[in-house]
N, C-alpha and C positions, 0 to 999 in steps of 0.2 A: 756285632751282637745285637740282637733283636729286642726293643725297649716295648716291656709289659705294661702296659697302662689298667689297674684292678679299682674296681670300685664293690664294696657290700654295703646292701640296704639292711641295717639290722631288724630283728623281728619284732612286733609293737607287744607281745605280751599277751598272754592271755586274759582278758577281762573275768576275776571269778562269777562278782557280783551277777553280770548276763550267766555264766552258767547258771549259777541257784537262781536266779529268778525267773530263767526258764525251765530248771529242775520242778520249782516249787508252780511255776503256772501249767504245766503239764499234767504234774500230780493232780492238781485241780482241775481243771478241764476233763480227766477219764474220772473222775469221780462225781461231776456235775451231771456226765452223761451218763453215768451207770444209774444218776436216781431217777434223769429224764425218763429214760428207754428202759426202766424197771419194768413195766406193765408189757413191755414188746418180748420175742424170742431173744433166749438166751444168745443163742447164736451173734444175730444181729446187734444188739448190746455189747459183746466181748471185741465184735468186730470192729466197729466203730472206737472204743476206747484204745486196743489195739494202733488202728488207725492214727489214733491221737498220740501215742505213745512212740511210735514209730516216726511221726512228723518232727516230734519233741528231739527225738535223738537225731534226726538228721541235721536239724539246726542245729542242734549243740557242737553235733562231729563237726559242721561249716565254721561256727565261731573260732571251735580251737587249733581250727585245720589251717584258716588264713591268719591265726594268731601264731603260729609254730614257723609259719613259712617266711624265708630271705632268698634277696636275690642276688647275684653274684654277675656284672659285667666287667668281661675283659676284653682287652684289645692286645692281643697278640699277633707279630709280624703282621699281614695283612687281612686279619679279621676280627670281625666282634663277635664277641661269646657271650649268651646269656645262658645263666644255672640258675637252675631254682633247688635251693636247698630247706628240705624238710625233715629236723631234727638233725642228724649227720649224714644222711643220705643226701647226696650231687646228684642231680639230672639235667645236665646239658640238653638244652631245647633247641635253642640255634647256632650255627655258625652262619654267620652272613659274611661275603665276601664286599670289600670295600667296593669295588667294582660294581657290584652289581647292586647296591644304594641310588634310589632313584631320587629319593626327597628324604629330610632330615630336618625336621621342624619342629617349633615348639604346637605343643599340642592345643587346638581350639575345638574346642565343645559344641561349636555352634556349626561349622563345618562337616557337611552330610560323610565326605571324601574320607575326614581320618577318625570315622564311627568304629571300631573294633570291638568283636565278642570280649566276656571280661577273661577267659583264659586270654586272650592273647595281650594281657594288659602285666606287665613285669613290673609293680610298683605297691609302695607300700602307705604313701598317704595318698591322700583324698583331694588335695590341694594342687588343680587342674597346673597351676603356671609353674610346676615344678617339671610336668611333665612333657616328654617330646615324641614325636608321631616319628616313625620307620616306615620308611614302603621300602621295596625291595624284590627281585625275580631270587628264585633260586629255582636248580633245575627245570626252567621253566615256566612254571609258576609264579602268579604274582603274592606276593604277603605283606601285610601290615600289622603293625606291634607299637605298643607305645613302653617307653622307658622313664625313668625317676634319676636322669645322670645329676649328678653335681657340676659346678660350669668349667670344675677342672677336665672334669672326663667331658662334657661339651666339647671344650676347644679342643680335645685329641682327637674326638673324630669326626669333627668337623678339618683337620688337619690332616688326618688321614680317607679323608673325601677326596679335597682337595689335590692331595698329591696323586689319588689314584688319576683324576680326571688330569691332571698334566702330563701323566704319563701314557 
C-alpha cells in the first residue's frame, strides 16, 4: 500500500482593520480629487476618482484573496502534489514527478538562481528559512517553485529524492 505523506498551510485570516482603512482611504482620496479637479471637465474629474476607486477595490479584492487562500502538499506513491485551495474550491497546480527533482533546497534570498515570480511561490508566511527552493523539468520544461514544508514533510521528500536517484 502506497504511504500518503499530507501537509496544509492554514489560512492567515482576513485582516478587517486594512479593509476599512482602505475602505475609508479610498473614500477620501475620490473626494480629495473631486474638490481638486472641480474647476476641470466633468468628465475628467469622474474619471480620475473612478480611477481611484477602482485601484481601491483591486487592493482590497488582493488583501482578502491572499487572506482566504491555503496550500495543500502531498506526496502520494511517487509524486508531489501542490493545491491551492481558495474557500472550498481544490486547484491542483502541480504534480512533479520525484525523478524529475533536480535541486531541493532551502530557500536563499540572496541567490539570483532561486528568484521566482510570486504566483509561483506556494507559502503563507514571510519568514524566508521556513522556506525551500524546487527546480524541476516537467514535459520538458524547466520550473521552479518555492514551498513552506514543515521538517516532517522535509525529510519525506527528501526520502523520496533519495530513493528515486538509487533506483
Amino acid at each position: 500500500m502506497t504511504k500518503i505523506t499530507r501537509q496544509e498551510l492554514p489560512t492567515k485570516g482576513v485582516s478587517y482593520i486594512k479593509v476599512v482603512g482602505m475602505l475609508i482611504i479610498t473614500i477620501y482620496l475620490m473626494n480629495l480629487s473631486l474638490q481638486i479637479l472641480v474647476n476641470t471637465d466633468p468628465l475628467t474629474s469622474s474619471f480620475v476618482a473612478l480611477s481611484i476607486v477602482g485601484l481601491g477595490a483591486i487592493y482590497i479584492y488582493n488583501i482578502v484573496f491572499y487572506s482566504m487562500v491555503n496550500y495543500v502538499y502531498k506526496i502520494i506513491s511517487n509524486e508531489l502534489i501542490l493545491e491551492r485551495i481558495i474557500s472550498h474550491s481544490n486547484h491542483t497546480f502541480y504534480n512533479i514527478n520525484f525523478q524529475n527533482i533536480m535541486m531541493f533546497e532551502p530557500y536563499d534570498p540572496n541567490n539570483k538562481n532561486m528568484r521566482v515570480s510570486r504566483k509561483r511561490r506556494y507559502v503563507q508566511s514571510k519568514d524566508f528559512k521556513r522556506w525551500y527552493f524546487i527546480e524541476f523539468t516537467r514535459d520538458g520544461n524547466h520550473g521552479k517553485l518555492i514551498i513552506e514544508p514543515d521538517s516532517r514533510f522535509v525529510s519525506s521528500i527528501r526520502e523520496r529524492i533519495k530513493r528515486n536517484e538509487d533506483s
